[in-house]
C-alpha positions as a Markdown table, in Angstrom:
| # | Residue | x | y | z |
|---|---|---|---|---|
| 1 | Unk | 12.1 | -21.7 | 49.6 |
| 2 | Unk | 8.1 | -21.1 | 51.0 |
| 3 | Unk | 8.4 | -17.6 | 49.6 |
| 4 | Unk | 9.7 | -18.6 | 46.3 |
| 5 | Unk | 7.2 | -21.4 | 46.4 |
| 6 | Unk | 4.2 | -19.3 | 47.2 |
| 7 | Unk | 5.5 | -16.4 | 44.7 |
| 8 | Unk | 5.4 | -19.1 | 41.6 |
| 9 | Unk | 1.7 | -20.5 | 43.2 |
| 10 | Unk | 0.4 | -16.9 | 42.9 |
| 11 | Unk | 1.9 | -16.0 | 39.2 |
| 12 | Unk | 0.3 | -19.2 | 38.4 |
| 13 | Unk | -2.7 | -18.4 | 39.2 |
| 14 | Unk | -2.8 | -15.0 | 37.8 |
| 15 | Unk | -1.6 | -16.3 | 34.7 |
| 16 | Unk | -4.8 | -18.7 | 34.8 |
| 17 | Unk | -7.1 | -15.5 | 36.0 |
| 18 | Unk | -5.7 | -13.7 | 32.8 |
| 19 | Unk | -6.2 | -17.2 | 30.8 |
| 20 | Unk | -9.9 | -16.4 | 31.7 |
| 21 | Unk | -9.8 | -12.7 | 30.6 |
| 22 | Unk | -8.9 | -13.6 | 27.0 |
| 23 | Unk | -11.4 | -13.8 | 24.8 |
| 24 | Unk | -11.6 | -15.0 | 20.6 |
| 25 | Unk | -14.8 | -13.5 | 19.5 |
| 26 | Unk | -15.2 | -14.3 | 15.3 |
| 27 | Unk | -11.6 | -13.0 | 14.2 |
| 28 | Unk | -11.2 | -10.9 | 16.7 |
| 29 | Unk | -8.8 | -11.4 | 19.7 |
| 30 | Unk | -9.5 | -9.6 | 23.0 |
| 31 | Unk | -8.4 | -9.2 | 26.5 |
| 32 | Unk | -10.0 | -6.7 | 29.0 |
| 33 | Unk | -12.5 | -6.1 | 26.2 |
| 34 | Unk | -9.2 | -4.5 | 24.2 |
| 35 | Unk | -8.8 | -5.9 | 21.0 |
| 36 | Unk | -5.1 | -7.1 | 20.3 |
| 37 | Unk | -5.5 | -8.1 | 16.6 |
| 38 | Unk | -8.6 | -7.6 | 14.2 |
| 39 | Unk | -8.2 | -11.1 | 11.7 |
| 40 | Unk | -8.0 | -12.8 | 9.4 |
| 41 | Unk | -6.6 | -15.6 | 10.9 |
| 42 | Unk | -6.9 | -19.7 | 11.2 |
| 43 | Unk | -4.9 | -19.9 | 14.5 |
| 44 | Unk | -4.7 | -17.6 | 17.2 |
| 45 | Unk | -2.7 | -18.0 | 20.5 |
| 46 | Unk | -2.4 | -15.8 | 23.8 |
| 47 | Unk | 0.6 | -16.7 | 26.1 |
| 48 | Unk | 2.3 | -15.5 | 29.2 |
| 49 | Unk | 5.8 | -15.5 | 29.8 |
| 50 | Unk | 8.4 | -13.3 | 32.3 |
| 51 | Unk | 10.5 | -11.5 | 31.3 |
| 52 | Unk | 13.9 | -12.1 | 32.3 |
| 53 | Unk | 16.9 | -11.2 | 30.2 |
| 54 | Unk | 20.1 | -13.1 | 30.8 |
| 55 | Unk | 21.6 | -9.9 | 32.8 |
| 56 | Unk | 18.4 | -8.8 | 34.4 |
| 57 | Unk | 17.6 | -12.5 | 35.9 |
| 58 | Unk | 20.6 | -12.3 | 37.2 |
| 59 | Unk | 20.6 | -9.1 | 39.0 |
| 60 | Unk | 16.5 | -8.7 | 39.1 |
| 61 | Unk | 16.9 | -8.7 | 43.5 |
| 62 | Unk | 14.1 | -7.4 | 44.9 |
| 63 | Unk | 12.4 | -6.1 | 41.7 |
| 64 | Unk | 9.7 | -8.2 | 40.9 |
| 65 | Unk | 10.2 | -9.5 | 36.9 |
| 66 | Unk | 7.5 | -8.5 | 34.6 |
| 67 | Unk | 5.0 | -10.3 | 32.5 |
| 68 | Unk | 4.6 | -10.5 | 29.1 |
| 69 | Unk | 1.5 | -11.3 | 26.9 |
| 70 | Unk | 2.7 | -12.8 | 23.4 |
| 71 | Unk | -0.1 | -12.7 | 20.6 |
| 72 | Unk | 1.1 | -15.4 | 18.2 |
| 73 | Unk | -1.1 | -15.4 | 14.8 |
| 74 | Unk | -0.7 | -18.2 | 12.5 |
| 75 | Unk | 2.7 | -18.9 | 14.0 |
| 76 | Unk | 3.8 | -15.4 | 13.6 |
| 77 | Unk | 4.8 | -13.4 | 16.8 |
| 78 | Unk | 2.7 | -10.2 | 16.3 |
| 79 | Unk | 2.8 | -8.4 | 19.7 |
| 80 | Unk | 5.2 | -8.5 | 23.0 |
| 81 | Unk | 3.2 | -6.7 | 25.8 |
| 82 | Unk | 4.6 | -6.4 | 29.2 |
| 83 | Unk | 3.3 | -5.8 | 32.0 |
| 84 | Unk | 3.6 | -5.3 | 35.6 |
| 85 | Unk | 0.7 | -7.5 | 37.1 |
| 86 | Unk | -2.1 | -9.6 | 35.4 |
| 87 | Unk | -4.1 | -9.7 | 38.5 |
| 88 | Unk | -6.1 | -6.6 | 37.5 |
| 89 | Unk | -6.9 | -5.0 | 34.6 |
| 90 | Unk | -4.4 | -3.5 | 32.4 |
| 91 | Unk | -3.3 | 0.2 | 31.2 |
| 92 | Unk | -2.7 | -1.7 | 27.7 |
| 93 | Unk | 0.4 | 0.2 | 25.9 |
| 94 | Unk | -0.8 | 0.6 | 21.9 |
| 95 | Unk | -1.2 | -2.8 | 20.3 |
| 96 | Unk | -1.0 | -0.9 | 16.8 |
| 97 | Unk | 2.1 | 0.2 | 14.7 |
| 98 | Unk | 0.6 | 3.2 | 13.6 |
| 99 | Unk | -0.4 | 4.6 | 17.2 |
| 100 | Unk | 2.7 | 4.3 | 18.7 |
| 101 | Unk | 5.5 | 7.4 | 18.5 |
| 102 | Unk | 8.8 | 6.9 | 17.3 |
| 103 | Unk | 10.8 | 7.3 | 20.5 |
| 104 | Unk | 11.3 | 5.7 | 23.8 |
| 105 | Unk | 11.3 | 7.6 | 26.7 |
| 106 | Unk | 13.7 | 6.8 | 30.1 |
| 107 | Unk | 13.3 | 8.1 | 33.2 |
| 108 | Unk | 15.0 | 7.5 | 36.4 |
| 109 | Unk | 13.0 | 7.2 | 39.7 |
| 110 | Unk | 13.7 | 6.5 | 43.3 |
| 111 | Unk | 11.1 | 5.0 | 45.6 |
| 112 | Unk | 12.3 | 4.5 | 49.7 |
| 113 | Unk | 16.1 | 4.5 | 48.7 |
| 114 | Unk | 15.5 | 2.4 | 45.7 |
| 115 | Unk | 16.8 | 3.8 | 42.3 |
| 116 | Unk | 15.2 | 2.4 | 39.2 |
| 117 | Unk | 14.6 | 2.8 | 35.6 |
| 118 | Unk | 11.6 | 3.3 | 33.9 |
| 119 | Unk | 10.9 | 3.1 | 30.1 |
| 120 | Unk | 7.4 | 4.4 | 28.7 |
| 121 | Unk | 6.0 | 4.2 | 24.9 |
| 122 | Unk | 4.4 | 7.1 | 23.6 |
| 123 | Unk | 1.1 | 7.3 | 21.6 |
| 124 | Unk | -0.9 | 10.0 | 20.6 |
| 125 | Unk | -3.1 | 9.6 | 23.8 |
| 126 | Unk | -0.5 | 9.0 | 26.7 |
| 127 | Unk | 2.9 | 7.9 | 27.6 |
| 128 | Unk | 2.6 | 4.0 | 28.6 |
| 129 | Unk | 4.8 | 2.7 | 31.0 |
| 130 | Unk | 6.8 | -1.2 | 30.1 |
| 131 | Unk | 9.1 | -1.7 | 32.5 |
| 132 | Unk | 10.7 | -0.3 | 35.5 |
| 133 | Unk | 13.4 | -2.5 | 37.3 |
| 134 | Unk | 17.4 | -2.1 | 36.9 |
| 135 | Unk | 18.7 | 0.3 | 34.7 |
| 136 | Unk | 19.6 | -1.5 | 31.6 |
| 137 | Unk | 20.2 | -0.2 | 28.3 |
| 138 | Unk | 17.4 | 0.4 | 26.0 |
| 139 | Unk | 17.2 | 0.8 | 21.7 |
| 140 | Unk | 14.3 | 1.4 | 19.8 |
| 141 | Unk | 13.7 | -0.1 | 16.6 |
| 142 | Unk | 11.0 | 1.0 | 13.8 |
| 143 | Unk | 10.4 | -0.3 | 10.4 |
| 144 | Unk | 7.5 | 0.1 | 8.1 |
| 145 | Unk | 6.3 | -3.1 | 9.6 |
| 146 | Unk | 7.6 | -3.4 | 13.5 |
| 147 | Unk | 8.0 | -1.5 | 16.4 |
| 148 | Unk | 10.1 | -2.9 | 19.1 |
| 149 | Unk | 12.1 | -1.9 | 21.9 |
| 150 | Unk | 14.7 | -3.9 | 23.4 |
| 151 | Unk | 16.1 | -4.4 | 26.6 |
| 152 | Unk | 19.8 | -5.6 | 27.4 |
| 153 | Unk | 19.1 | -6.8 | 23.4 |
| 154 | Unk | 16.1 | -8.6 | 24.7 |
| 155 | Unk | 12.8 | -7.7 | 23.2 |
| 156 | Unk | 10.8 | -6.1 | 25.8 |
| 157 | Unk | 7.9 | -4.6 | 23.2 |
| 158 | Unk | 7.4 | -5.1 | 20.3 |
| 159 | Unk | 4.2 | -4.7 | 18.0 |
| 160 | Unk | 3.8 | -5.5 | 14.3 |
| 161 | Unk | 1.8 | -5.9 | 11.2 |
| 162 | Unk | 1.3 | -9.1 | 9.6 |
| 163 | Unk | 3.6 | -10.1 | 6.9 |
| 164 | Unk | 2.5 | -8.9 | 3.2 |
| 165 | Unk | 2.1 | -12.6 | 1.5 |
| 166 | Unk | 4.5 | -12.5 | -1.8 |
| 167 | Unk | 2.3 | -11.3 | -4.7 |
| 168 | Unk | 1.4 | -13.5 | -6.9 |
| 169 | Unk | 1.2 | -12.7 | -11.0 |
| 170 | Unk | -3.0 | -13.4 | -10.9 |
| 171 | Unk | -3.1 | -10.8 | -7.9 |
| 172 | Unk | -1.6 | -8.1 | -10.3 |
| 173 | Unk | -4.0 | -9.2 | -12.8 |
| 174 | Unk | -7.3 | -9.0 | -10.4 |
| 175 | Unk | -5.5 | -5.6 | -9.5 |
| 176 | Unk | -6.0 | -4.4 | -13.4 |
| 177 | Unk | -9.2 | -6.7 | -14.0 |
| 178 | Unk | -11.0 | -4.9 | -11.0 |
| 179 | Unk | -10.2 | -1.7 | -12.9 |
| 180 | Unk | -11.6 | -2.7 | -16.4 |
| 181 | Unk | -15.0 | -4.1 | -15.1 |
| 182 | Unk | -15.4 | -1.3 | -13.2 |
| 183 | Unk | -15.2 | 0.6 | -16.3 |
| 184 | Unk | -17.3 | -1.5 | -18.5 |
| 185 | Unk | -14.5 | -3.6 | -19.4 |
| 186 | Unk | -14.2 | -7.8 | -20.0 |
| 187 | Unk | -10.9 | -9.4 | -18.0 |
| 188 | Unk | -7.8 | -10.1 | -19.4 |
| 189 | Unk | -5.7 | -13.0 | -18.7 |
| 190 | Unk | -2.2 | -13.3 | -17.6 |
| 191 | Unk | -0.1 | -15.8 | -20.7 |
| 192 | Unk | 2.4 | -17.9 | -19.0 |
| 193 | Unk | 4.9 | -16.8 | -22.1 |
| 194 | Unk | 3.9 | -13.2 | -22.2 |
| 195 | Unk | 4.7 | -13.1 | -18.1 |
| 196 | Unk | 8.3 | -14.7 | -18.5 |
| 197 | Unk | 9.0 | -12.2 | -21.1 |
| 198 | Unk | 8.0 | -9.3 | -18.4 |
| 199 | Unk | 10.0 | -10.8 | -16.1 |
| 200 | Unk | 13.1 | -10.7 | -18.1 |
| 201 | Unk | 12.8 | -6.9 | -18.8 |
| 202 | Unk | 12.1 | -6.3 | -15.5 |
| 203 | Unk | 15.3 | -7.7 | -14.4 |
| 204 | Unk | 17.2 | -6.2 | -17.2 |
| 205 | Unk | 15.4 | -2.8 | -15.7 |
| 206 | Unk | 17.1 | -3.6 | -12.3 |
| 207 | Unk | 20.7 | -4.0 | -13.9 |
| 208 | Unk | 21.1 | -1.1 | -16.3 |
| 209 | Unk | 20.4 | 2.8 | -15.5 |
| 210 | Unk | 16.8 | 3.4 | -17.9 |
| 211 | Unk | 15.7 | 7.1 | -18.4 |
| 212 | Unk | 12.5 | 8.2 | -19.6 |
| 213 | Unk | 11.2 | 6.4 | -22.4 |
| 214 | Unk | 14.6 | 4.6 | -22.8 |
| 215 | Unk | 12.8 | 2.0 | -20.3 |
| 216 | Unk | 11.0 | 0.6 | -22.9 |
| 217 | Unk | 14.4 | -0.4 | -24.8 |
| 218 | Unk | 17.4 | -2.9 | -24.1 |
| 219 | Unk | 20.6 | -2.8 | -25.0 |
| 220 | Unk | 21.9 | -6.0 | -26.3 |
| 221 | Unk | 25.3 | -5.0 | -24.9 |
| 222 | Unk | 23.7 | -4.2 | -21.3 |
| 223 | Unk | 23.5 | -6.8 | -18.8 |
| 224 | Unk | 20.7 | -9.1 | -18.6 |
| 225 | Unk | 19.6 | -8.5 | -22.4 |
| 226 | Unk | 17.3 | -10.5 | -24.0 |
| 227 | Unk | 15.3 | -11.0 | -27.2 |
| 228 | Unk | 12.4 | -12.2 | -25.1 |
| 229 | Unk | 12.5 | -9.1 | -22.9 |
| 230 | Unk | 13.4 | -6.3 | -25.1 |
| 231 | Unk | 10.0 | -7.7 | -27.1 |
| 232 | Unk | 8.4 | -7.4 | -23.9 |
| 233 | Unk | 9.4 | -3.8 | -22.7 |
| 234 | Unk | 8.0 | -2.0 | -26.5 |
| 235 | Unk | 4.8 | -3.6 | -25.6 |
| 236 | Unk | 4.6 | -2.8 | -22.0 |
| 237 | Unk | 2.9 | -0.2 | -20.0 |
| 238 | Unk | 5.8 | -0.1 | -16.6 |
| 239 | Unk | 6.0 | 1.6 | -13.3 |
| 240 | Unk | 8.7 | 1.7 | -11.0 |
| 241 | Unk | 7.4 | 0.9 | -7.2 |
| 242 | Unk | 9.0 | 1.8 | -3.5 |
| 243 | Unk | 9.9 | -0.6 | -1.1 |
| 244 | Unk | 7.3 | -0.3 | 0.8 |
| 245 | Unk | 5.2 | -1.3 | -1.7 |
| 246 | Unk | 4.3 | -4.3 | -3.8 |
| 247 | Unk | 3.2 | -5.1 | -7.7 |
| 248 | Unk | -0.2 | -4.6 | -6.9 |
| 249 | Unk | -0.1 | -0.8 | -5.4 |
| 250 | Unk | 1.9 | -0.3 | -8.4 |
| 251 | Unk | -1.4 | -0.6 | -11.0 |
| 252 | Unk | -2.9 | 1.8 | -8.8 |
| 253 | Unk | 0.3 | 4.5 | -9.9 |
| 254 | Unk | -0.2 | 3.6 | -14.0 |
| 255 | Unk | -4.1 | 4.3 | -13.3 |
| 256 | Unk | -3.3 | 8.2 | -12.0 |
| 257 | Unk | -1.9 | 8.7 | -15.1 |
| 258 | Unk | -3.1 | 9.2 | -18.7 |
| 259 | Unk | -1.2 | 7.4 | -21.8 |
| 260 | Unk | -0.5 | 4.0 | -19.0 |
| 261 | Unk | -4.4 | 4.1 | -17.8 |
| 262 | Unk | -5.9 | 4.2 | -21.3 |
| 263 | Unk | -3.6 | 1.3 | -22.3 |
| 264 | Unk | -4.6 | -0.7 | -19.5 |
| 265 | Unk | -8.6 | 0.5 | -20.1 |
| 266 | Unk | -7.6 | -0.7 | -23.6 |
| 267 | Unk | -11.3 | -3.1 | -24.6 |
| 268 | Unk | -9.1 | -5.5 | -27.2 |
| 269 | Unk | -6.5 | -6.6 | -25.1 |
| 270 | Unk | -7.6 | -9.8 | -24.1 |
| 271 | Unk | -4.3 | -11.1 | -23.0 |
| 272 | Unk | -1.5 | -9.3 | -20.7 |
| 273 | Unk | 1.8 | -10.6 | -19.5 |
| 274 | Unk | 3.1 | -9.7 | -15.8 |
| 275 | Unk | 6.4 | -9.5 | -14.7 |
| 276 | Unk | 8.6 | -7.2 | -12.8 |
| 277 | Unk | 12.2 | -7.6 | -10.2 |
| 278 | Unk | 13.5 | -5.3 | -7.5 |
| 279 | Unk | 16.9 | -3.7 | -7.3 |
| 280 | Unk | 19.3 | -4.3 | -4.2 |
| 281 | Unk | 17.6 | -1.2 | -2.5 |
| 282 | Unk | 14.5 | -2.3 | -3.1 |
| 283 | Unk | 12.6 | -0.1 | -5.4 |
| 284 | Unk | 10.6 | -2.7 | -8.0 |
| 285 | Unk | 9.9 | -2.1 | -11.8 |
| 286 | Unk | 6.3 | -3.9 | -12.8 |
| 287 | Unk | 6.1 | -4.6 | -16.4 |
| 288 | Unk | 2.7 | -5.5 | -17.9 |
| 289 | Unk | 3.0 | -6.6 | -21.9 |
| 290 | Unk | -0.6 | -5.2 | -23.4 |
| 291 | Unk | -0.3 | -6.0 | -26.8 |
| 292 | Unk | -2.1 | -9.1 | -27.0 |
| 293 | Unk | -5.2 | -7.7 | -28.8 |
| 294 | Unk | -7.5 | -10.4 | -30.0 |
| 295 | Unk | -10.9 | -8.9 | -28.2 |
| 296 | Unk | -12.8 | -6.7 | -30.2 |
| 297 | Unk | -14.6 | -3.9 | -29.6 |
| 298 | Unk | -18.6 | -3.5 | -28.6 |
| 299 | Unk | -19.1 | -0.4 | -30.0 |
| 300 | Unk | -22.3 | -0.1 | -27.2 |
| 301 | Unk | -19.4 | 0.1 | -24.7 |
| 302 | Unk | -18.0 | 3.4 | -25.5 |
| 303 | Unk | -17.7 | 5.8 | -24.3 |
| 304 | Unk | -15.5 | 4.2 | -21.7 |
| 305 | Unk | -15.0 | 6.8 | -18.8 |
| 306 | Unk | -12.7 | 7.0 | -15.4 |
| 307 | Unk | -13.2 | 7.9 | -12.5 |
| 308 | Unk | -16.4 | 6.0 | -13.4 |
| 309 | Unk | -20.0 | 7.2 | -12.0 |
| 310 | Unk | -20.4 | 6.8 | -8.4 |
| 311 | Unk | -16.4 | 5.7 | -7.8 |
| 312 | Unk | -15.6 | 7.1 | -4.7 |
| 313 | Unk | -12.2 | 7.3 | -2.8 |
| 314 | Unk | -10.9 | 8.9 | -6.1 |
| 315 | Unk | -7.2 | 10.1 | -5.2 |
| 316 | Unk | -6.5 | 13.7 | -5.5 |
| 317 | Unk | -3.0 | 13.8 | -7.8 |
| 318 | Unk | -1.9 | 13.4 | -11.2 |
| 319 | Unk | 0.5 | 9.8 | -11.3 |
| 320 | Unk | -0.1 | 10.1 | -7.2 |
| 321 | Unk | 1.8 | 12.8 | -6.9 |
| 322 | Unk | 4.5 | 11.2 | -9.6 |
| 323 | Unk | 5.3 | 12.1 | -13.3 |
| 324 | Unk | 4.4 | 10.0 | -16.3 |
| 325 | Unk | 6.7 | 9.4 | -19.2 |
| 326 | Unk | 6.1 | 10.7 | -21.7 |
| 327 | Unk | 4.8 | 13.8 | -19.6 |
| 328 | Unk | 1.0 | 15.0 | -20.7 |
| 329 | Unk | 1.7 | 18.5 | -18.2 |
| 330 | Unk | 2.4 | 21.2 | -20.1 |
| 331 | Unk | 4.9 | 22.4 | -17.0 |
| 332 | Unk | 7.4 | 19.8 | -15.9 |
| 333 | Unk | 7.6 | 21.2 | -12.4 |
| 334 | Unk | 3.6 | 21.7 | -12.1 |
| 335 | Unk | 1.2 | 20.1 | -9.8 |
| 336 | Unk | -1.7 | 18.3 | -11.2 |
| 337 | Unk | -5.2 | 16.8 | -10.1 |
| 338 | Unk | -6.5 | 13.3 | -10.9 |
| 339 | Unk | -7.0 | 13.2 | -14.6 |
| 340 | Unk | -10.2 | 12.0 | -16.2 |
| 341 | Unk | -10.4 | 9.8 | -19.3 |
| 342 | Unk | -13.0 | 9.6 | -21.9 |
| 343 | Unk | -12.4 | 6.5 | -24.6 |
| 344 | Unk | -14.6 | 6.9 | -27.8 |
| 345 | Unk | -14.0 | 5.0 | -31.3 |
| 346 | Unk | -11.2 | 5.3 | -33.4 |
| 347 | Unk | -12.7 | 7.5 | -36.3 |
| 348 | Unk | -9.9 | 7.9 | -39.2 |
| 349 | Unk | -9.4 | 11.2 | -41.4 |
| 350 | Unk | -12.3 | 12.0 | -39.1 |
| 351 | Unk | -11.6 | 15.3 | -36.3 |
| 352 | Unk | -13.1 | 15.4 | -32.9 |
| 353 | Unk | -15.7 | 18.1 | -32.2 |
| 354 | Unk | -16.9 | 17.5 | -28.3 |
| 355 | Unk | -17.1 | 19.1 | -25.1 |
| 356 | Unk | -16.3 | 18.2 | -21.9 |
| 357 | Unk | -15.8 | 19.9 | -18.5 |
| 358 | Unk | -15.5 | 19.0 | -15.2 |
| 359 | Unk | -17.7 | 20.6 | -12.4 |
| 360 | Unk | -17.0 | 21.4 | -8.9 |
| 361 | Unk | -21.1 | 21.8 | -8.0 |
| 362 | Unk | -21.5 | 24.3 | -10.4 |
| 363 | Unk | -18.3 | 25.9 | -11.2 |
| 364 | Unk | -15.8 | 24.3 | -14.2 |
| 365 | Unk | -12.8 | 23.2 | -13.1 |
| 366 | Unk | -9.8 | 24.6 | -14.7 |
| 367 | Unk | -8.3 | 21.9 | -16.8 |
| 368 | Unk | -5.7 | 20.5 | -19.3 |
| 369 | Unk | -7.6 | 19.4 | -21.9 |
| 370 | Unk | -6.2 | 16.8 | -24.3 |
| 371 | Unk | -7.9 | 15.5 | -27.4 |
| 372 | Unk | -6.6 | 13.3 | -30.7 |
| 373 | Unk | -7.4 | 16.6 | -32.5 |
| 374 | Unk | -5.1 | 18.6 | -29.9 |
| 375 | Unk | -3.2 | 16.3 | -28.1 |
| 376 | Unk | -0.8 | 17.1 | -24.8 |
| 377 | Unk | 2.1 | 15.7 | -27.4 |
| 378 | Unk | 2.7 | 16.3 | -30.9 |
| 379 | Unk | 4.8 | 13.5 | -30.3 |
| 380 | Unk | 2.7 | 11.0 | -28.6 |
| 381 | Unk | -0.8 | 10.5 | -30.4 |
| 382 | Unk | -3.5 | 9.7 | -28.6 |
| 383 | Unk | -6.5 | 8.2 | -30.8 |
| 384 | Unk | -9.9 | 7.9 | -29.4 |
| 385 | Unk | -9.0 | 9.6 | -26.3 |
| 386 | Unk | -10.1 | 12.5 | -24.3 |
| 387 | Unk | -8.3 | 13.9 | -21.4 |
| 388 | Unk | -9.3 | 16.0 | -18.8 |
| 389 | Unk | -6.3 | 17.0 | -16.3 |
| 390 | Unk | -7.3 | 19.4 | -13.7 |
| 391 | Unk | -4.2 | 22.3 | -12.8 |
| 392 | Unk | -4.5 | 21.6 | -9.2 |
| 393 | Unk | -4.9 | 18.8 | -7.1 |
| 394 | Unk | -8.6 | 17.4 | -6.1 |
| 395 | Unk | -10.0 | 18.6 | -3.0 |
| 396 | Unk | -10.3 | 16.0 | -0.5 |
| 397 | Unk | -13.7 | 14.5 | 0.3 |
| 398 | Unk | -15.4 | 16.6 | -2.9 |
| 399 | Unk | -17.9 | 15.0 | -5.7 |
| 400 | Unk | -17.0 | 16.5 | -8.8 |
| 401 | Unk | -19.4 | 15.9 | -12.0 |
| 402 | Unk | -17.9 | 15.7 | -16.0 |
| 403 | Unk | -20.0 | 16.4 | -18.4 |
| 404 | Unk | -18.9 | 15.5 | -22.2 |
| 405 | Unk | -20.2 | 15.6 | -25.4 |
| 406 | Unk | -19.1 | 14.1 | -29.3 |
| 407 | Unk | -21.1 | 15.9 | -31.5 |
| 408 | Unk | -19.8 | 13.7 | -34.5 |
| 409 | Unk | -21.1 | 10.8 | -33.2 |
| 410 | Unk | -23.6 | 11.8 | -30.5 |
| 411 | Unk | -22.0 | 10.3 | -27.6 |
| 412 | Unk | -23.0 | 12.3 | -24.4 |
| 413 | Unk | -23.0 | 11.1 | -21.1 |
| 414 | Unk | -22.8 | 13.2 | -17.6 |
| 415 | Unk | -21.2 | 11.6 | -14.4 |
| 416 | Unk | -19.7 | 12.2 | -11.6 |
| 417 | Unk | -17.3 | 10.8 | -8.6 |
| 418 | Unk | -16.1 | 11.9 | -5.4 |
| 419 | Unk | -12.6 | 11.7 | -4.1 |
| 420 | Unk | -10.9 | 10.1 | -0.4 |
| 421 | Unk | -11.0 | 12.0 | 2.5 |
């Protein structure tokens, strides 16, 4: 009874050292001078349990049970650390999802007679050892959002990002609005009516099998048809999106691309609906109606270019490595860089007469070049558009210049961006 007595006084007051060894500096939570999360936050809280599984605090003996530090942010559990002792400082295991290896490693080890088990975490630095005591059996589970590892179906580790908030219709629209000012642009705004519509041809998208351009159509003997929604889908720009991502990294897809980017760049829409649903496996259709036109035109603004002058972290592949529908690439199967846009005026029963080429330092690029005189598709007109598409993809980390010029109208303009690392 002493021993256990003076056992508990001493983890107490370790616990209250390591109470002293935390630290909340700004949004930025640290002990030992590690940081364990990097905000934002309103409410962060460091705690120290043991760990003692229903099996191993029974059979624990003369293995002393491990700690373990529990970051809570904002009421979320976002890390399980253990650790053997909290009376010095710590070998801290990796605190990040992205630094820690998919695999768990056991090893068995005996120490004056004593057999016991050992489990280490791998990063790309070391192997970190979380427990050793009884051997019990370990999992490891890894999602695109956790990594944990459990003990006995306890969780012994476990580190994880912070939950993605549900998007919201007005984040889509910043994503698109960010886009058009960047270019030149005035905002849209989301219609309440416009976004239902999206909604319900979103849904309809998740219910019935849609190829190509087919996913602008609705059956009205398919399931979840409506009047509202098949309105919506002929006057929609729409990208499918993984799970893994949300609405939002979905704009960023229909900006890669040439015939969904110009429509979004598009200077009289003034109002946009947004909408979209996810199948059963997760893969989400956005649906974003841009036929409200009622802004018109400042001529002053043209012409309207992207990449704009001085974007950087330009990606490197046409629709991000995806293909658009309908498909500007002359070869189905080929490869593609970013494309570059040029919007002039609309000039009826006139041609287009302009150059345009884009430069790595000196040297033109070898490009697709689409026109409304010579367009990618006989089939899909594209007035008051230029389009630039490189044949290979952008070299990371490069600043690439575009020079263009309409002789009709004595536009010219010279720019240039440079794309991520």
């Amino acid at each position: 009874m002493i021993i256990r007595t003076a056992l508990l006084l001493l983890a107490l007051l370790q616990a209250d050292d390591f109470q002293k060894r935390v630290r909340i500096d700004g949004q930025k939570v640290r002990v030992d001078e590690q940081i364990l999360h990097d905000g934002p936050w309103k409410d962060a809280k460091v705690d120290v349990v043991d760990f003692s599984g229903k099996r191993a605090r029974q059979t624990f003996g003369a293995f002393e049970p491990w700690k373990q530090i529990v970051l809570t942010i904002d009421g979320e559990e976002r890390l399980r650390i253990p650790v053997k002792s909290l009376a010095k400082p710590i070998s801290w295991p990796p605190v990040r999802v992205d630094d820690v290896q998919p695999s768990v490693k056991r090893l068995t080890e005996t120490v004056n007679g004593k057999k016991s088990l050992v489990v280490q975490v791998s990063s790309d630095k070391a192997d970190f050892e979380i427990y050793r005591g009884p051997d019990y059996e370990t999992r490891a589970e890894r999602t695109s959002g956790s990594f944990t590892v459990f003990l006995n179906g306890d969780v012994l580790y476990r580190v994880s990002r912070a939950a993605k908030p549900p998007p919201r219709v007005e984040d889509v629209a910043m994503a698109i609005n960010l886009q058009r000012v960047k270019a030149g642009l005035g905002t849209t705004r989301p219609v309440p009516g416009l976004s239902k519509a999206c909604d319900l041809h979103a849904l309809y998208l998740t219910k019935n099998e849609a190829r190509g351009l087919s996913g602008h159509d609705e059956d009205p003997r398919g399931v979840g048809y409506t009047e509202e929604g098949a309105r919506a889908g002929k006057r929609s720009v729409i990208s499918p999106f993984s799970p893994q991502d949300t609405p939002v990294e979905a704009v960023d897809s229909l900006m890669a691309t040439l015939y969904h980017r110009v429509a979004l760049l598009n200077p009289a829409v003034g109002e946009i609906g947004v909408g979209w649903a996810t199948r059963r496996d997760g893969v989400g259709f956005l649906v974003v109606d841009v036929g409200g036109s009622d802004a018109k035109p400042d001529p002053k603004g043209y012409p309207i270019v992207y990449p704009v002058n001085g974007q950087e972290d330009v990606p490197l592949e046409f629709g991000l490595g995806g293909r658009e529908t309908p498909n500007p690439l002359p070869d189905e199967a080929a490869s593609a860089g970013y494309p570059v846009t040029i919007q002039i005026p609309e000039r009826r029963g006139k041609g287009c007469d302009a150059e345009v080429q884009i430069l790595e330092g000196t040297t033109p690029l070898p490009s697709w070049i689409s026109t409304p005189d010579s367009p990618a598709r006989k089939d899909w007109p594209q007035p008051g558009v230029l389009c630039l598409i490189p044949k290979e993809k952008l070299k990371p980390a490069t600043t690439y210049t575009v020079r263009f010029k309409d002789r009709l109208s004595g536009l010219e303009k010279e720019w240039s961006f440079t794309t991520r690392k």
